[in-house]
C-alpha positions as CSV (number, residue, x, y, z in Angstrom):
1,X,11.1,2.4,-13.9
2,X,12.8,4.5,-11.3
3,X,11.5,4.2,-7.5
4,X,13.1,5.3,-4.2
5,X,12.3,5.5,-0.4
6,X,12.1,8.8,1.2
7,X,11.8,9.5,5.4
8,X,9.1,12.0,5.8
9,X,8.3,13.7,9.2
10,X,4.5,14.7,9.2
11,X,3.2,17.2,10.8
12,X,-0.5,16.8,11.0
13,X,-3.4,19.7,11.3
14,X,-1.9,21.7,9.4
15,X,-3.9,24.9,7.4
16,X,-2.6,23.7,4.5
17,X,-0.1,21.1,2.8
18,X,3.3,22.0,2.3
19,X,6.5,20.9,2.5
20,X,8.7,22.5,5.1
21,X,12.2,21.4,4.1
22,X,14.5,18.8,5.0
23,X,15.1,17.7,8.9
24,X,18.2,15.8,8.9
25,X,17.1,13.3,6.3
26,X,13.7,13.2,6.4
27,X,11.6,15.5,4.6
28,X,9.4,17.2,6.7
29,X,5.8,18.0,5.5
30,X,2.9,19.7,7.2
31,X,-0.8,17.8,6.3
32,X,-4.0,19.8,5.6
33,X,-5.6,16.5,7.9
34,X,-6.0,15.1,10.9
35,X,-4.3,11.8,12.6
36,X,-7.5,10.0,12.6
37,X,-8.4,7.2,10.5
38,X,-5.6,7.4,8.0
39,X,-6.5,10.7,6.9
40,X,-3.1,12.3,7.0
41,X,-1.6,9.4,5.7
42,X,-3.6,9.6,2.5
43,X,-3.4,13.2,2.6
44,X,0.5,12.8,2.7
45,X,0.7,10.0,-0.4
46,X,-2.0,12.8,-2.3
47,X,-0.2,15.5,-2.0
48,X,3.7,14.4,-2.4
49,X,2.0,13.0,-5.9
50,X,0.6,15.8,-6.8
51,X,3.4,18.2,-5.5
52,X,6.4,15.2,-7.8
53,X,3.8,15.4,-11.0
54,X,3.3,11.5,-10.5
55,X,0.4,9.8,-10.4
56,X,-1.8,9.4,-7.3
57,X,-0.6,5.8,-6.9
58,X,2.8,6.2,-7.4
59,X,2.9,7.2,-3.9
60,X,2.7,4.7,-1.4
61,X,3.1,4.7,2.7
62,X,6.1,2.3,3.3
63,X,6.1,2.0,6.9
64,X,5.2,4.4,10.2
65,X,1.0,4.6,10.0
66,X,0.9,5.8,13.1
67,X,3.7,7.2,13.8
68,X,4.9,11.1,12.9
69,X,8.7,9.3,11.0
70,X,7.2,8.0,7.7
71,X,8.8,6.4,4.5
72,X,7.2,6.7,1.6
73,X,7.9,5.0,-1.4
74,X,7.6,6.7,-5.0
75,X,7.6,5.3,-8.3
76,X,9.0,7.3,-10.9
77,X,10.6,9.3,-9.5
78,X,14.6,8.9,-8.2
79,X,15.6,10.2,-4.7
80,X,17.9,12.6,-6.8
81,X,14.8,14.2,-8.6
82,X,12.7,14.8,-5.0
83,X,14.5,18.0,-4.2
84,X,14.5,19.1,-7.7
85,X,10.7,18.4,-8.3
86,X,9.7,20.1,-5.1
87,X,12.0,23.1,-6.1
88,X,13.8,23.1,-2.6
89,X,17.6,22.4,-2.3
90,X,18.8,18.9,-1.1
91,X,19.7,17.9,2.0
């Protein structure tokens, strides 16, 4: 099965989820949820899921928990099928 690390910078507080585009090579996202408690981290591995059509566990926080600069890593999903999934251009 395919799998691949992705750098993420995460804006949280956000009115809703989205992803914003790339920023150098991290992929930046805005979270629907705030720093506190892990909240935006869990609403980041939710909704990159959902937003790849994997399911919710394929998404998992590599490192950065408290820290804006995430990596996530995804199974199922190679890093050449990220832009393509989200429908945005690569970086």
């Amino acid at each position: 099965m395919e799998s691949c690390r992705l750098e993420i910078k995460a804006v949280p507080n956000a009115p809703k989820s989205i992803v914003v585009g790339w920023l150098g090579a991290a992929l930046k996202v805005r979270l629907h949820a705030p720093p506190v408690d892990g909240k935006a981290n869990e609403e980041l591995c939710r909704f990159l899921a959902e937003a790849l059509g994997l399911p919710k566990g394929a998404v998992t926080l590599g490192r950065g928990a408290s820290s804006r600069q995430k990596v996530v890593e995804i199974t199922g999903c190679s890093l050449a099928e990220v832009p393509v999934r989200l429908g945005i251009s690569p970086p």
